[in-house]
N, C-alpha and C positions, 0 to 999 in steps of 0.2 A: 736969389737971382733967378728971373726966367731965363726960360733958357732960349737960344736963339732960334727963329724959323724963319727958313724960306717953304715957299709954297707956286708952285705950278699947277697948270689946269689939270695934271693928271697925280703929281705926287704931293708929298709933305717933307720936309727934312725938318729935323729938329737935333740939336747937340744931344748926343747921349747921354742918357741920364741912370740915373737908378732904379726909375720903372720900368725901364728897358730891359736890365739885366736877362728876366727870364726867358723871353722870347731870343737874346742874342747869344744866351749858353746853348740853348739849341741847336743854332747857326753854327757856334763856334767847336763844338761837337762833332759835328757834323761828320762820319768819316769823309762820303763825296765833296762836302765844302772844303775840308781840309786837305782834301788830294791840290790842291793848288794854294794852300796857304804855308806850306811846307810841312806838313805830316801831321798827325793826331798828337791831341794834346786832352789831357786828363780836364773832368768838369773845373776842379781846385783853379786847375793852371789857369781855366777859360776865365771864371770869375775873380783870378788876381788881376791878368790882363786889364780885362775891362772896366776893373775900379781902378786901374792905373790910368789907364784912358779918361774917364768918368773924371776924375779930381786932377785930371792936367792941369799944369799953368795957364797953357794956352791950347784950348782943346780943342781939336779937327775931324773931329770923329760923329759922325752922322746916322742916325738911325731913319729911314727911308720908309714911305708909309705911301700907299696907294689912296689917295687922295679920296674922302667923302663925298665930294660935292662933283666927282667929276662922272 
């Protein structure tokens, strides 16, 4: 299955995927990202997360991309 995109003159959104993963353990890491996500969470945790997300039923989770063409 592709996966879904929307696209504006400045971004990209595409459903999270599994080529995603290593740039969003990053994020998800993050101590200052995590001060507003409710506190630090170990890599393990970050990458069960996000394959939970990843293989939702119905999945609403977005990875956001600064648009090529803009």
């Amino acid at each position: 299955m592709e996966p879904s995109m929307i696209e504006t003159d400045r971004c990209v959104l595409n459903l999270l995927c599994e080529s995603d993963i290593d740039e969003a353990i990053e994020l998800f890491i993050d101590p200052e990202v995590r001060r507003y996500l409710g506190g630090i969470i170990s890599k393990e945790e970050a990458v069960k997360k996000l394959y939970k997300w990843i293989h939702a039923e119905d999945p609403v989770y977005f990875c956001v991309r600064i648009s090529t063409t803009a």
